[in-house]
C-alpha positions in Angstrom: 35.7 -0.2 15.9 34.9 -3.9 16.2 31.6 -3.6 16.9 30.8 -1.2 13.9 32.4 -3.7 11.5 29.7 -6.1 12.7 27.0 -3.6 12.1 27.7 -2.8 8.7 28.4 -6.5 8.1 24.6 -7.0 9.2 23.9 -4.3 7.1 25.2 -6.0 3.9 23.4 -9.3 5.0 19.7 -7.4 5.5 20.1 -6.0 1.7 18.3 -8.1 -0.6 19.4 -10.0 -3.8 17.3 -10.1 -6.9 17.4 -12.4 -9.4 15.3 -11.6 -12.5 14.8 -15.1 -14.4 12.2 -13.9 -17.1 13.9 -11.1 -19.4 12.6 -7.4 -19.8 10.7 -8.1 -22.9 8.9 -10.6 -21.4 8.2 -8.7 -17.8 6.5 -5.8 -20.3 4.3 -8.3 -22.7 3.1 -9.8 -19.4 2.2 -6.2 -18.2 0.8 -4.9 -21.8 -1.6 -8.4 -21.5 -2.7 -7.7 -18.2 -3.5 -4.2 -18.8 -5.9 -5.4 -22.5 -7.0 -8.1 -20.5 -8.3 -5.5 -17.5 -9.2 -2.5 -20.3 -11.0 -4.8 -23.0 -14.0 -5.7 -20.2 -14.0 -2.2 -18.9 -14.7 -1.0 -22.5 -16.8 -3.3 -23.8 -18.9 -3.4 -21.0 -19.4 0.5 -20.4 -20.2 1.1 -24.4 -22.8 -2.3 -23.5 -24.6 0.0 -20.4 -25.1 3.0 -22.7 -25.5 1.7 -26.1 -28.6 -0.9 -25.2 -31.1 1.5 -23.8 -34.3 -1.7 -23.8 -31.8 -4.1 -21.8 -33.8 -6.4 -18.9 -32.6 -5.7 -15.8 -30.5 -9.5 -15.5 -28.7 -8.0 -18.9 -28.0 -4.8 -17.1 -27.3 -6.0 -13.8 -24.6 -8.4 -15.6 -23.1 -5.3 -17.0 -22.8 -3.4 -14.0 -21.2 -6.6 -12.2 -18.6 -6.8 -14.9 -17.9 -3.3 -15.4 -17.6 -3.1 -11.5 -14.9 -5.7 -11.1 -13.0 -4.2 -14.2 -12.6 -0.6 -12.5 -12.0 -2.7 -9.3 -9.2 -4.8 -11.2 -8.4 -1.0 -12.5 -7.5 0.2 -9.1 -6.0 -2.8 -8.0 -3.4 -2.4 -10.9 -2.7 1.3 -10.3 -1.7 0.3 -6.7 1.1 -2.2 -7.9 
């Protein structure tokens, strides 16, 4: 009986407490601004690779590089 009162009493102690210091509305502006700050890239640079068909290949290369590490960034936050 003893010895079961000490488990659960480790129990209780393993079980972690959470303190939230920013409020909710704050926790989803910082998400809504990460998300635009992720999207706005992604968009602007796939209309960039399509709309500018005469683009050197340092313009497009730039382009791929920061559409890539948008839809990197994309997959990152869809793993969080």
């Amino acid at each position: 009986m003893d010895m079961e009162k000490i488990i659960s009493k480790g129990d209780m102690m393993d079980k972690k407490i959470e303190f939230n210091m920013m409020p909710k509305w704050l926790t989803l502006t910082m998400f809504v601004c990460k998300w635009l700050m992720v999207m706005i890239p992604f968009v602007v640079s796939s209309i960039a690779l399509f709309w500018e068909s005469n683009m050197s290949i340092m313009d497009s290369g730039l382009w791929n590089c920061i559409w890539m590490l948008s839809l990197v960034k994309i997959i990152d936050m869809t793993n969080e």
